[in-house]
C-alpha positions, 0 to 999 in steps of 0.5 A: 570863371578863372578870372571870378576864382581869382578875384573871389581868393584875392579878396578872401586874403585882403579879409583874412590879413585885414581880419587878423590885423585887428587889434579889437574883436579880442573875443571873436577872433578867439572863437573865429581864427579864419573864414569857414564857408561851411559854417558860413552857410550854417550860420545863414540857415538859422532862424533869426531868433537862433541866429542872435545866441550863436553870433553872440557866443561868437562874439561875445557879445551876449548876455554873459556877466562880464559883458553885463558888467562891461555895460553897466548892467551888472556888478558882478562880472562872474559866472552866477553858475559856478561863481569861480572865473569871469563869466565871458562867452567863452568861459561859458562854450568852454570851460565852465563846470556847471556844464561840463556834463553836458559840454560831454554830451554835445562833444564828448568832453568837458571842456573845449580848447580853443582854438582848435575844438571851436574851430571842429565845433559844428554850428548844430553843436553850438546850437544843441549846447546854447538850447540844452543849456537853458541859458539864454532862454527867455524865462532868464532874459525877458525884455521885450527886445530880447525875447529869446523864447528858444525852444528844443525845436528851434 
């Protein structure tokens, strides 16, 4: 069992050096700095159509203005929320106003720093937040390929 330790840590370094020498992945490096098992295996329990917002928030990318704009979906990279700062992802988890209320809600605050309220954020947080927003629900996003028809229950 050392020997399977020992090789699982090697690897987890590798990936953990590989991973913070990436010069790409701006926005999901901000939102993941390191490796979580626990949230790792919260993240696997979800549904699929669950699974999809949250990656994406992670990532950033998801159905935000800026990542609209990016691809040539959108004109107006800002947030049609509080029109003040570029709609990203993280704009969205963090700091915009329209939000805030219910950013203290989840957290107890009205506006995460990242990395450090990120990384304490419990995927049932994020999940609760992206549900209780209304924001990526399928009344806003319709198209078949992006039914994201998510309820209060999942």
């Amino acid at each position: 069992m050392a020997i399977r330790q020992r090789t699982a840590a090697r690897w987890h370094s590798k990936l953990c050096k590989r991973w913070q020498g990436l010069t790409t992945c701006r926005q999901a490096k901000e939102m993941i700095t390191s490796r979580c098992r626990l949230r790792e295996r919260d993240l696997l329990a979800l549904s699929r159509q669950m699974l999809r917002p949250v990656i994406g928030i992670l990532t950033g990318h998801t159905h935000v203005q800026r990542h609209l704009s990016l691809m040539g979906l959108s004109n107006d990279p800002f947030c049609s929320y509080c029109k003040q700062a570029v709609e990203t992802a993280s704009h969205f988890l963090c700091h915009c106003n329209y939000f805030a209320v219910l950013r203290t809600k989840v957290w107890g605050k009205p506006s995460l720093q990242y990395p450090t309220d990120i990384d304490a954020a419990t995927v049932g947080d994020i999940v609760r937040f992206i549900k209780k927003s209304h924001r990526f629900s399928s009344r806003r996003f319709s198209s078949s390929s992006d039914n994201w028809n998510l309820t209060e229950d999942g």
